[in-house]
C-alpha positions in Angstrom: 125.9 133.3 150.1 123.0 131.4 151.7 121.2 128.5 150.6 118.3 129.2 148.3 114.5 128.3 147.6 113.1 128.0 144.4 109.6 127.7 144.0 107.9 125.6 140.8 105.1 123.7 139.1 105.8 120.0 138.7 104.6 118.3 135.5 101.6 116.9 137.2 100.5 120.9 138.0 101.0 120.7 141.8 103.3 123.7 143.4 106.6 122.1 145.3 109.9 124.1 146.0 113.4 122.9 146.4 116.4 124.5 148.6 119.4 125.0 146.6 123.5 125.1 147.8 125.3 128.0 147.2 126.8 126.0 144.2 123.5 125.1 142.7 123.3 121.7 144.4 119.7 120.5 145.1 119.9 119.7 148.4 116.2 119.2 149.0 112.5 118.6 147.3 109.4 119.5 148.7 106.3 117.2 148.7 103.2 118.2 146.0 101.1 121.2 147.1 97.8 121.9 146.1 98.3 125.4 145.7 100.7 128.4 145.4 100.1 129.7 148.7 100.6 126.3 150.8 104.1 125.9 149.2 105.2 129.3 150.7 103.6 127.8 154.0 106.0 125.1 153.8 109.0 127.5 152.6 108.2 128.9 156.2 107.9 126.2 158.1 111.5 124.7 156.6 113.0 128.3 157.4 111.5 127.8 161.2 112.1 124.4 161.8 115.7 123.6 159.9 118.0 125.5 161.6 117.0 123.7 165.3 116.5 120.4 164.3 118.0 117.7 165.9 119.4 114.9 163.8 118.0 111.3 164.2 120.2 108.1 163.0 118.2 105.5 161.6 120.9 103.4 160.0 121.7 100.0 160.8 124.6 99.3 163.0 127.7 99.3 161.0 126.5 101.3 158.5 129.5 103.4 158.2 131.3 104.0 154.5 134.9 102.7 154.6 137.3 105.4 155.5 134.7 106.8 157.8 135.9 105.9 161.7 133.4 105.2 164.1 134.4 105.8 167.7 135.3 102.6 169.9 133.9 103.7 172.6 130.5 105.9 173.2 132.3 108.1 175.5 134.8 108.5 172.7 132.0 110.2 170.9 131.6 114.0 171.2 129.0 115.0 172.8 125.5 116.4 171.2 125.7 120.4 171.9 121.7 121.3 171.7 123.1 124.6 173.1 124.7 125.9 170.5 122.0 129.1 169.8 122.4 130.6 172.9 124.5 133.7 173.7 126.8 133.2 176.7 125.2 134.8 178.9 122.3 131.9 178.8 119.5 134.3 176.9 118.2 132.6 174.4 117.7 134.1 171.0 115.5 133.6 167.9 115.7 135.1 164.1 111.9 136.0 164.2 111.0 138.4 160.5 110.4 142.3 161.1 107.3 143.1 159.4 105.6 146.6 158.6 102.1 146.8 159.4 100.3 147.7 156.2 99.5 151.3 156.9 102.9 152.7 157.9 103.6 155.4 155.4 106.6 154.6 153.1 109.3 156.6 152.3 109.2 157.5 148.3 112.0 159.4 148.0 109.9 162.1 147.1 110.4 165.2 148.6 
């Protein structure tokens, strides 16, 4: 099961949405929006953005938890694979949403 978004009304009356774990663990909070529509904007742009971002350290040096090993040496390190969403044989590929233009006659299920 994938993550989820839930949308809601703050106690101050300004639309935010969070994205929920699998096991109902808040992973993230939006900022305020104004409106109902701007919130699903952001749902978007999250969906878009998420799954290629790149991750940016901004701890100190030394930072690390106890038990956590930090490599000794840089080349120790593995290294960053920004590759990772293209097939083998180098085409790249995007999730993009299918959408049905407005006047395409639906199926009922009426015969």
């Amino acid at each position: 099961m994938a993550a989820m978004f839930e949308l809601f009304v703050d106690g101050e009356s300004n639309f935010r949405f969070r994205l929920k774990a699998p096991d109902g663990t808040v992973m993230a909070v939006s900022a305020a929006f104004s409106d109902k529509a701007a919130a699903v904007a952001g749902i978007s742009a999250v969906r878009e953005c998420a799954g290629m971002g790149l991750v940016t350290d901004l701890c100190p040096e030394g930072s690390a938890k106890s038990g956590v090993r930090e490599p000794a040496h840089p080349s120790d390190a593995l290294p960053a694979r920004h590759d990772w969403h293209k097939r083998a044989d180098n085409f790249h590929t995007r999730a993009k949403t299918i959408r049905r233009a407005a006047t395409t006659p639906r199926w009922t299920g009426a015969a």
